[in-house]
PDB file with SEQRES, HELIX, SHEET and CRYST1 records, atoms N, CA, C and O in Angstrom:
SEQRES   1 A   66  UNK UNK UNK UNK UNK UNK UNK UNK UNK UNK UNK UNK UNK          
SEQRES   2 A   66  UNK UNK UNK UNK UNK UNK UNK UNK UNK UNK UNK UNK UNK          
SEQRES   3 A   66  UNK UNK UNK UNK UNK UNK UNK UNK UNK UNK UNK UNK UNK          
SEQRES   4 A   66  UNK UNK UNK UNK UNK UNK UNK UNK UNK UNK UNK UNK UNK          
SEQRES   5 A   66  UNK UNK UNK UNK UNK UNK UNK UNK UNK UNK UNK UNK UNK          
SEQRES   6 A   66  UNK                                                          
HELIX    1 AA1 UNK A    3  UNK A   13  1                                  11    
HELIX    2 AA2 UNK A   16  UNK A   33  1                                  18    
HELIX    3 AA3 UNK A   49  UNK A   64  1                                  16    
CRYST1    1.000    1.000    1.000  90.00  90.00  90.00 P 1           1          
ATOM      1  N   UNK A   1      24.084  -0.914  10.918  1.00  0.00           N  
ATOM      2  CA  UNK A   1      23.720   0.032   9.877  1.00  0.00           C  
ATOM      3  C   UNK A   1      23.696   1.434  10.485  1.00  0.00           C  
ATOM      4  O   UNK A   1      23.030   1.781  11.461  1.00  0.00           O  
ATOM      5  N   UNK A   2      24.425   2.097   9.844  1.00  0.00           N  
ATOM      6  CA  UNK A   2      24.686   3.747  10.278  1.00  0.00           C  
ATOM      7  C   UNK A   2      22.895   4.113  10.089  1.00  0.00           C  
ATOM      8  O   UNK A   2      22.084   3.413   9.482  1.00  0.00           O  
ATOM      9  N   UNK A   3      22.640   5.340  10.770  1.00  0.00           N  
ATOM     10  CA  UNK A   3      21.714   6.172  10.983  1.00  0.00           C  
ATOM     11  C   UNK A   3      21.245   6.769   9.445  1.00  0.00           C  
ATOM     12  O   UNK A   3      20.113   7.055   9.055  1.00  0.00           O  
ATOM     13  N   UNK A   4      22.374   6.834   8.826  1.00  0.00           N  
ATOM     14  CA  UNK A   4      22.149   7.718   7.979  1.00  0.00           C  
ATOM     15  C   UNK A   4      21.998   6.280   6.582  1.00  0.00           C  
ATOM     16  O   UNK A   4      21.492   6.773   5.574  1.00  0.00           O  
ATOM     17  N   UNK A   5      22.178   5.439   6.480  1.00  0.00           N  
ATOM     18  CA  UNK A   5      21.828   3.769   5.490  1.00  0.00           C  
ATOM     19  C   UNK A   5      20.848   3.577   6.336  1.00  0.00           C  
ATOM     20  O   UNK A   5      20.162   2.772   5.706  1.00  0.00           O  
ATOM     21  N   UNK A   6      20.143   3.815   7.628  1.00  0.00           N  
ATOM     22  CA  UNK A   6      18.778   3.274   7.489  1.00  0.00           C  
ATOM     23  C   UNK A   6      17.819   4.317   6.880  1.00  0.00           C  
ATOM     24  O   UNK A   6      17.035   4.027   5.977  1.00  0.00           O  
ATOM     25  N   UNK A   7      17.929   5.618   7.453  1.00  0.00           N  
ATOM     26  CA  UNK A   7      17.196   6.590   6.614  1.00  0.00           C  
ATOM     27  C   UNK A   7      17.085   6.364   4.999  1.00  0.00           C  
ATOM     28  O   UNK A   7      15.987   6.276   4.449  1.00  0.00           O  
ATOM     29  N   UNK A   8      18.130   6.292   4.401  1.00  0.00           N  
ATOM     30  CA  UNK A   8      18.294   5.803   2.730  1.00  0.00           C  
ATOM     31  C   UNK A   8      17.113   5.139   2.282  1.00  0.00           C  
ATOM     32  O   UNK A   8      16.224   5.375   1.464  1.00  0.00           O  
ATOM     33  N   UNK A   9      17.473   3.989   3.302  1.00  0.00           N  
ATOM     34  CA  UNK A   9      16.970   2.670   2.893  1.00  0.00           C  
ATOM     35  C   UNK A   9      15.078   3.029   2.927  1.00  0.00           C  
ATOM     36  O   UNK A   9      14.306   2.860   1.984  1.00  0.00           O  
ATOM     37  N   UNK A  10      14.785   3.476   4.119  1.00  0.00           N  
ATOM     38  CA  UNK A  10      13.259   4.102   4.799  1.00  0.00           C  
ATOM     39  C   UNK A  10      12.611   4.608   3.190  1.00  0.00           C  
ATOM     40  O   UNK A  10      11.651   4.163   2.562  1.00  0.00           O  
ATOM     41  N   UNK A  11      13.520   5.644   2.882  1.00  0.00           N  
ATOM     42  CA  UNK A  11      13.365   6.280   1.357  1.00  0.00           C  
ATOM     43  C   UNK A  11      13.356   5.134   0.484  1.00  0.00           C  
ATOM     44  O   UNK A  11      12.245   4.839   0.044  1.00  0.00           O  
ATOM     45  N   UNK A  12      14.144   4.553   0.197  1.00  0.00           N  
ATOM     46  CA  UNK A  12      13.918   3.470  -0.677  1.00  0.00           C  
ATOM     47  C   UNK A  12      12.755   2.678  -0.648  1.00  0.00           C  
ATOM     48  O   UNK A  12      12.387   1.973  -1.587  1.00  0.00           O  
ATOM     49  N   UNK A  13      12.045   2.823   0.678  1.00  0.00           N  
ATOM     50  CA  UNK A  13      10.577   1.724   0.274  1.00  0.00           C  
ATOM     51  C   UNK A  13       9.574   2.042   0.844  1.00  0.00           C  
ATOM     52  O   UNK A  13       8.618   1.315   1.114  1.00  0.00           O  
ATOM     53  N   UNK A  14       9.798   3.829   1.210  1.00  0.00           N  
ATOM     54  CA  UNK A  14       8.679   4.423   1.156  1.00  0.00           C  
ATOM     55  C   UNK A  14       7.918   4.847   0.095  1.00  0.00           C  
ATOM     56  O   UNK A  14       8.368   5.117  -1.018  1.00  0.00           O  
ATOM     57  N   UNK A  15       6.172   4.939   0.605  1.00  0.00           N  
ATOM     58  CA  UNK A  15       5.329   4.845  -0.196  1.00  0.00           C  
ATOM     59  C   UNK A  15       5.097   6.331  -1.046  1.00  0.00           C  
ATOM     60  O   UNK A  15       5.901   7.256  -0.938  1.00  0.00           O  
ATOM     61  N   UNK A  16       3.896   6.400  -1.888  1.00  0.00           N  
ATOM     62  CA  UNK A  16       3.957   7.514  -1.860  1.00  0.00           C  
ATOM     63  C   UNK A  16       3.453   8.714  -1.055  1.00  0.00           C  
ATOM     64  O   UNK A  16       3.704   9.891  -1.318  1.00  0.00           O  
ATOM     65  N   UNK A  17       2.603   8.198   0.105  1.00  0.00           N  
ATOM     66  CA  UNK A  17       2.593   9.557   1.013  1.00  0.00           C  
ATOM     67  C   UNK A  17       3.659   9.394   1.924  1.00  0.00           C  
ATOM     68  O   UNK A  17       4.332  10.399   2.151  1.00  0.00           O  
ATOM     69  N   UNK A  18       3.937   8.408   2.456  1.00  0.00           N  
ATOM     70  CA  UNK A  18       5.454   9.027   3.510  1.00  0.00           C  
ATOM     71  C   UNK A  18       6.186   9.507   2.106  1.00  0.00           C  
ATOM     72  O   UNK A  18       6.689  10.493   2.645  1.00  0.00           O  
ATOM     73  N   UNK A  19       6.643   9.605   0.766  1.00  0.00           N  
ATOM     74  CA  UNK A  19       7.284   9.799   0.428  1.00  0.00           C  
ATOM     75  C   UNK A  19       7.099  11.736   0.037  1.00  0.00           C  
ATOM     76  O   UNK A  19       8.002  12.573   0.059  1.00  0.00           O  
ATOM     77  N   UNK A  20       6.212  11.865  -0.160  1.00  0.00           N  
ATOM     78  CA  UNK A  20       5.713  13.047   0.408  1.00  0.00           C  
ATOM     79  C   UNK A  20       5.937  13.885   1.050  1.00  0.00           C  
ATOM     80  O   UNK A  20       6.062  15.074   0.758  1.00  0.00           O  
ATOM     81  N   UNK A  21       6.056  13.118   2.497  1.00  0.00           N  
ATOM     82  CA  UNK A  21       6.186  13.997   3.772  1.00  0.00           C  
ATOM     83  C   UNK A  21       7.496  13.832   3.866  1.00  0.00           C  
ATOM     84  O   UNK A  21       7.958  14.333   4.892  1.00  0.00           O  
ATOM     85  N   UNK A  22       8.486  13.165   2.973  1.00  0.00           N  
ATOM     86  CA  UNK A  22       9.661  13.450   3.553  1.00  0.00           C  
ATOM     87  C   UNK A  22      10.299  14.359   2.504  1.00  0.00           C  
ATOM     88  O   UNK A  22      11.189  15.111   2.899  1.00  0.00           O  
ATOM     89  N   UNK A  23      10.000  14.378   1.397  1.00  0.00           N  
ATOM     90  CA  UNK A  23       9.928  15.681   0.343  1.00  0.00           C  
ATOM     91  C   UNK A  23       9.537  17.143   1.067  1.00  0.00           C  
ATOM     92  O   UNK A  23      10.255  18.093   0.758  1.00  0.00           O  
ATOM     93  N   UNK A  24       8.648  17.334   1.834  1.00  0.00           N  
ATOM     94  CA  UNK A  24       8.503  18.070   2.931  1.00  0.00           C  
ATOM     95  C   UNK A  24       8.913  18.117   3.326  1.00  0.00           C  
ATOM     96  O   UNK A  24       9.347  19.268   3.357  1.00  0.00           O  
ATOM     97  N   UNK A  25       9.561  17.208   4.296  1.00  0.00           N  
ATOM     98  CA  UNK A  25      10.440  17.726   5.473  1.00  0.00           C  
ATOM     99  C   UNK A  25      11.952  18.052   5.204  1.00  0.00           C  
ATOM    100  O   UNK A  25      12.828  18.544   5.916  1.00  0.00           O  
ATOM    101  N   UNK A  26      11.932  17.579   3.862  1.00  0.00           N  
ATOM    102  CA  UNK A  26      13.404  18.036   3.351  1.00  0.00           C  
ATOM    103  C   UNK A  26      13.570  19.379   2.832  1.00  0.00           C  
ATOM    104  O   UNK A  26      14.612  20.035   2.871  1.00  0.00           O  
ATOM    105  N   UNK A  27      12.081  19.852   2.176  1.00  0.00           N  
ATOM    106  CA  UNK A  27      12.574  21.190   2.052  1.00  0.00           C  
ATOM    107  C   UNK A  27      11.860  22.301   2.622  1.00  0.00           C  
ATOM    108  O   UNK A  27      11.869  23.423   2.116  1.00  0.00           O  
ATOM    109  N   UNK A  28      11.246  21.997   3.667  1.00  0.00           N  
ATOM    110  CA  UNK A  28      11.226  22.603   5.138  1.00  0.00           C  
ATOM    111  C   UNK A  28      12.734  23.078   5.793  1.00  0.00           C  
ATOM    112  O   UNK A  28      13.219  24.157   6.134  1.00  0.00           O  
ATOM    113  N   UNK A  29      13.112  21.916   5.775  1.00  0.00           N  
ATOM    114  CA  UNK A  29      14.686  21.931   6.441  1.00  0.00           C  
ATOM    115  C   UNK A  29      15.574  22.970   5.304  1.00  0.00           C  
ATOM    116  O   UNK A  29      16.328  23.828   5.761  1.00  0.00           O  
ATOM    117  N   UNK A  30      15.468  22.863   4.371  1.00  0.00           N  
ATOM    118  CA  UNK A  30      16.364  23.581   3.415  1.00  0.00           C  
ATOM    119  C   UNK A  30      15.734  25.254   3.555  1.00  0.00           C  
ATOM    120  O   UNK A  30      16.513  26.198   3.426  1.00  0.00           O  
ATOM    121  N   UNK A  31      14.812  25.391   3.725  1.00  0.00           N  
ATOM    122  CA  UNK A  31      14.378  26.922   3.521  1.00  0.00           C  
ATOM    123  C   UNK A  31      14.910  27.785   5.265  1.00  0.00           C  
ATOM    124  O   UNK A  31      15.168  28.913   5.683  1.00  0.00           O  
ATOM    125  N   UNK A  32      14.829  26.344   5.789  1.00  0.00           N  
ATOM    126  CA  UNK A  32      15.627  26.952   7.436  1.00  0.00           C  
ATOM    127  C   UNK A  32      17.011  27.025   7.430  1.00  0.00           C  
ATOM    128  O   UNK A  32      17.555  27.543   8.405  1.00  0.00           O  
ATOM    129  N   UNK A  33      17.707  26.590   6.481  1.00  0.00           N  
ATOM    130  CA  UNK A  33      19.126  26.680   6.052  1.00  0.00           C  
ATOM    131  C   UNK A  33      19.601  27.826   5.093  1.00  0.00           C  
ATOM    132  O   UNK A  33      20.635  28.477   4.947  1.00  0.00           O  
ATOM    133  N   UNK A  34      18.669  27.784   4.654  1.00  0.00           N  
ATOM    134  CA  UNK A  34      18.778  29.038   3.481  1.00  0.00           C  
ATOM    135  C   UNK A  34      17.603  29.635   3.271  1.00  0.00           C  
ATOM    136  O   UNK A  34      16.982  29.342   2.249  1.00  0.00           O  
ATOM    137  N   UNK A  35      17.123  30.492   4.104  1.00  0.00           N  
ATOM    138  CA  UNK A  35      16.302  31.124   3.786  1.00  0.00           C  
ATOM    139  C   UNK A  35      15.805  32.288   2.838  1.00  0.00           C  
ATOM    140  O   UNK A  35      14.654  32.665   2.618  1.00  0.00           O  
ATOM    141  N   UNK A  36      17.021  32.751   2.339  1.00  0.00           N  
ATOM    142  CA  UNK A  36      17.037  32.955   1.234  1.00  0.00           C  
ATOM    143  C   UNK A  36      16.776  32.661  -0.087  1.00  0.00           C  
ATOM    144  O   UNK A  36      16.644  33.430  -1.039  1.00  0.00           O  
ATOM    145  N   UNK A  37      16.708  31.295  -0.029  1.00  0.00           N  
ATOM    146  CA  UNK A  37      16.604  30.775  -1.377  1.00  0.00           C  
ATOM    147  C   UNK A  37      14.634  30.377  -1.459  1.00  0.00           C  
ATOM    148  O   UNK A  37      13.759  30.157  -0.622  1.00  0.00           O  
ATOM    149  N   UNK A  38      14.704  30.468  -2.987  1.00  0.00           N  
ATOM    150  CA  UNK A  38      13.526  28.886  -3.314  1.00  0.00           C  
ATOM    151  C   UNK A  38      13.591  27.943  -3.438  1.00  0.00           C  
ATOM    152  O   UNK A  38      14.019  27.617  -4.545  1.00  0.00           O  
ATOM    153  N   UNK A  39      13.239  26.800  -2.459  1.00  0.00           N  
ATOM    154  CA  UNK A  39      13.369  25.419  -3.035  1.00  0.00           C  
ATOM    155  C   UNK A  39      12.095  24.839  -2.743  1.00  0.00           C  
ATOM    156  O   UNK A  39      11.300  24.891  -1.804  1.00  0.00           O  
ATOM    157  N   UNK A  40      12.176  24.155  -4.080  1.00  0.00           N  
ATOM    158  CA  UNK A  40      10.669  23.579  -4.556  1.00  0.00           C  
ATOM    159  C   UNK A  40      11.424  22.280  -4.974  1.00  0.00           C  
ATOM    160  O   UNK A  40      12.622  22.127  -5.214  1.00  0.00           O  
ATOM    161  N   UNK A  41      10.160  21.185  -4.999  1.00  0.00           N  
ATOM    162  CA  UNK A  41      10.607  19.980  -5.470  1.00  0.00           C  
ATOM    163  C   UNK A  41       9.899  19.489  -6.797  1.00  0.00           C  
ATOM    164  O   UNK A  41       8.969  18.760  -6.452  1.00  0.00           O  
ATOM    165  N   UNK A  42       9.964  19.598  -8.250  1.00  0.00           N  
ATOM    166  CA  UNK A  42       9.747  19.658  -9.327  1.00  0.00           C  
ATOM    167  C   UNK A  42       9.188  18.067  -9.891  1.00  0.00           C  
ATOM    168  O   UNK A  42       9.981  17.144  -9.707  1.00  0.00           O  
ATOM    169  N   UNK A  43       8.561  17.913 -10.208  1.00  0.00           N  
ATOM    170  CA  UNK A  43       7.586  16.450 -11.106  1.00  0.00           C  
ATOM    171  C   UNK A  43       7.184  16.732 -12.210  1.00  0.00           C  
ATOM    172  O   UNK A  43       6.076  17.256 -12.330  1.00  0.00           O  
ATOM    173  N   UNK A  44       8.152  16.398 -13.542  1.00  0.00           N  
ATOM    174  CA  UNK A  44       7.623  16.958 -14.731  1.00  0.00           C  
ATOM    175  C   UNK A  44       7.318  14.987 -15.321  1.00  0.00           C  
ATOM    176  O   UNK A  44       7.814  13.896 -15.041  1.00  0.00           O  
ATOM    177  N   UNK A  45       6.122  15.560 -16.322  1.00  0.00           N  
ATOM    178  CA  UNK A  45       5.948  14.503 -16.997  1.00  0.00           C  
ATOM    179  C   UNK A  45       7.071  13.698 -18.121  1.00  0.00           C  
ATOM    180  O   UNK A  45       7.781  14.399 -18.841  1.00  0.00           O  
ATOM    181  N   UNK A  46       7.127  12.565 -18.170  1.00  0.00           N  
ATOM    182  CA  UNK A  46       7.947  12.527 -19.379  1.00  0.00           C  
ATOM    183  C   UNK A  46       7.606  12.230 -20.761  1.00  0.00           C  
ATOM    184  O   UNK A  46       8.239  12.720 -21.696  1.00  0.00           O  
ATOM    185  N   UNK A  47       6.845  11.619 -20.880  1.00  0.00           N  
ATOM    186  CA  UNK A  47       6.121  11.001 -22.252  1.00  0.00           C  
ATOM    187  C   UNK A  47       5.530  12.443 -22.498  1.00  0.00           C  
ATOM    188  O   UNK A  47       6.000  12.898 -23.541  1.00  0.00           O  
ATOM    189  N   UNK A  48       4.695  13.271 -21.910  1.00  0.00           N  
ATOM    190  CA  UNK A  48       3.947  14.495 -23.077  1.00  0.00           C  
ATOM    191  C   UNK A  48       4.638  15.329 -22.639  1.00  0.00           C  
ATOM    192  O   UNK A  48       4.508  15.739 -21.486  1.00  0.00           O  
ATOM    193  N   UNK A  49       5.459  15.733 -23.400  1.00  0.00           N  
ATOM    194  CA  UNK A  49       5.910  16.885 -24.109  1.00  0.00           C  
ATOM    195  C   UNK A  49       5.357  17.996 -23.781  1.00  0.00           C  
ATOM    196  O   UNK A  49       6.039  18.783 -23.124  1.00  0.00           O  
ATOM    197  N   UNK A  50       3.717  18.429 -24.216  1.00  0.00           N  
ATOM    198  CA  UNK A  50       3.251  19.429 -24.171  1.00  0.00           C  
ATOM    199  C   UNK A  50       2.985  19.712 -22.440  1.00  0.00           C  
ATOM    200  O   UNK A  50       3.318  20.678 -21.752  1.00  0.00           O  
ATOM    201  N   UNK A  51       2.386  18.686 -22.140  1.00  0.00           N  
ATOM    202  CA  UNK A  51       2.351  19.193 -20.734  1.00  0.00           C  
ATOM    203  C   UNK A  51       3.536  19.277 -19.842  1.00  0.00           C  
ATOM    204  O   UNK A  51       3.393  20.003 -18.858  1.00  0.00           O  
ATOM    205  N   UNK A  52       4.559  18.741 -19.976  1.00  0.00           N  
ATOM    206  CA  UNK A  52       6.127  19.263 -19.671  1.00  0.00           C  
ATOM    207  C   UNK A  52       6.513  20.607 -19.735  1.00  0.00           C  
ATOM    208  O   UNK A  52       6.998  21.181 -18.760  1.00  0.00           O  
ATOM    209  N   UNK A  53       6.238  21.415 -21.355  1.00  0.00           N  
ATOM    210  CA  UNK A  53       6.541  22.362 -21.696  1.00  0.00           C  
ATOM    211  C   UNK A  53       5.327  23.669 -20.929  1.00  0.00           C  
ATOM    212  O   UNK A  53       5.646  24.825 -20.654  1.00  0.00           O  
ATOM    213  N   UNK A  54       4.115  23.122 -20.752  1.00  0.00           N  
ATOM    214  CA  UNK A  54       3.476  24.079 -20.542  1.00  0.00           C  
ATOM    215  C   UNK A  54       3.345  23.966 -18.814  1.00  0.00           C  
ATOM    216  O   UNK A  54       2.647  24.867 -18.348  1.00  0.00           O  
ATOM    217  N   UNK A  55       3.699  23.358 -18.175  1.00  0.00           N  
ATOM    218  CA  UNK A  55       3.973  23.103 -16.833  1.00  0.00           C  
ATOM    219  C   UNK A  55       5.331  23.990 -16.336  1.00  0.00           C  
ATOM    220  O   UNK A  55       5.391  24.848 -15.454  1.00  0.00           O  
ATOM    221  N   UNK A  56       6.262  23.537 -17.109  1.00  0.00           N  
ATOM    222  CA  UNK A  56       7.534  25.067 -17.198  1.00  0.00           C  
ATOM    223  C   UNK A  56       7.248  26.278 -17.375  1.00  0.00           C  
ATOM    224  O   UNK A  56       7.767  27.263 -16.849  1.00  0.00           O  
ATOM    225  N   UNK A  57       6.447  26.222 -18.093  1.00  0.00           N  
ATOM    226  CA  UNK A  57       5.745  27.660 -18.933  1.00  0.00           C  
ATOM    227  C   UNK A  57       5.330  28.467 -17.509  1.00  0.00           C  
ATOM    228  O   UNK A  57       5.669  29.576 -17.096  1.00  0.00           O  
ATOM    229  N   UNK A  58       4.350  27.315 -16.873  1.00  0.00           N  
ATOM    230  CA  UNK A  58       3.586  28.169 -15.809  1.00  0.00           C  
ATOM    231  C   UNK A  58       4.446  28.319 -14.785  1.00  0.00           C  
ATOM    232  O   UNK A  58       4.272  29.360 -14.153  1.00  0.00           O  
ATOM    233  N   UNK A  59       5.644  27.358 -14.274  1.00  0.00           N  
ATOM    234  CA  UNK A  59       6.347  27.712 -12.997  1.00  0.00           C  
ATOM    235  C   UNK A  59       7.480  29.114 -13.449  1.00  0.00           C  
ATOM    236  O   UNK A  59       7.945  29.892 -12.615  1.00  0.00           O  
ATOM    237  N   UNK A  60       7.693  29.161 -14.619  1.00  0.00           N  
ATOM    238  CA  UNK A  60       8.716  30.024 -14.960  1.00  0.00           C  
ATOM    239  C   UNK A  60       7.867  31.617 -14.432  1.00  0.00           C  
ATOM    240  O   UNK A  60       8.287  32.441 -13.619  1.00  0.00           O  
ATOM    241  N   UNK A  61       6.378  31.647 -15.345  1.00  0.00           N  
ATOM    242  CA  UNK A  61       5.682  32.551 -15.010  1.00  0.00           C  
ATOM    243  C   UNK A  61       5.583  33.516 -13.406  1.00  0.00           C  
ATOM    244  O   UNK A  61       5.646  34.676 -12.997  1.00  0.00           O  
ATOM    245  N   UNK A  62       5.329  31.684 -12.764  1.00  0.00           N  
ATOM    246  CA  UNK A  62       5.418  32.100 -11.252  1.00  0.00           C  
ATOM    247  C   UNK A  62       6.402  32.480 -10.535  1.00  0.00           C  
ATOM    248  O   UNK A  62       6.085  33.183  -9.576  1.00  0.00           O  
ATOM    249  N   UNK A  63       7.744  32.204 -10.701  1.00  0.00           N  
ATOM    250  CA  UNK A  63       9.018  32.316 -10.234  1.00  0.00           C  
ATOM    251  C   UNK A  63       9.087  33.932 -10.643  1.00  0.00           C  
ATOM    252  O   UNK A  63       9.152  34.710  -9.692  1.00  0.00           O  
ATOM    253  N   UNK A  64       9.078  34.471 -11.937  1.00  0.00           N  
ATOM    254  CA  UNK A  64       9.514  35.714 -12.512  1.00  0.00           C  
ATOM    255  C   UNK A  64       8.725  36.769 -11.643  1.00  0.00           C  
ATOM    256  O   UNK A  64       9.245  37.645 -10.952  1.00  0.00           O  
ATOM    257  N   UNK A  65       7.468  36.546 -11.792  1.00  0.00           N  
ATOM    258  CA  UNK A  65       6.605  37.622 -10.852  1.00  0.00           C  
ATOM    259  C   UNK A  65       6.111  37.276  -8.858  1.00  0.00           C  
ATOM    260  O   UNK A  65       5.193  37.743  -8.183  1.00  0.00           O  
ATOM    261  N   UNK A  66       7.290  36.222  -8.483  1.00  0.00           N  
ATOM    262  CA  UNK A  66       7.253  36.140  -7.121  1.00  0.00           C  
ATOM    263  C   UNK A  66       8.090  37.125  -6.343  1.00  0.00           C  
ATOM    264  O   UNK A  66       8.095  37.095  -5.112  1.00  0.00           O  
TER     265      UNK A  66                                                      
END                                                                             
């Protein structure tokens, strides 16, 4: 198994705090690649609606005046 199908796989049945820290460390790594950019990793609800919409509401807020 290549290096890169065991990593996959690691993801595939990691929990949710290693899954976490590798959400971290992925966009750790991305802001050292592009430091230019924002990258954030996004969790919107799906069933309510309202808190979907008002969760956008607030990151849009934050993005515009960062």
């Amino acid at each position: 198994m290549s290096d890169l199908q065991t990593l996959l796989s690691a993801i595939e049945q990691a929990d949710c705090y290693t899954l976490t820290q590798i959400v971290q460390s992925v966009i750790a790594r991305c802001h050292e690649l592009f430091p230019d950019e924002d990258v954030f990793f996004l969790s919107l609800p799906v069933h309510d609606q309202e808190d979907r919409r008002y969760t956008l509401e607030q990151l849009t807020e934050q993005l515009m005046h960062h």
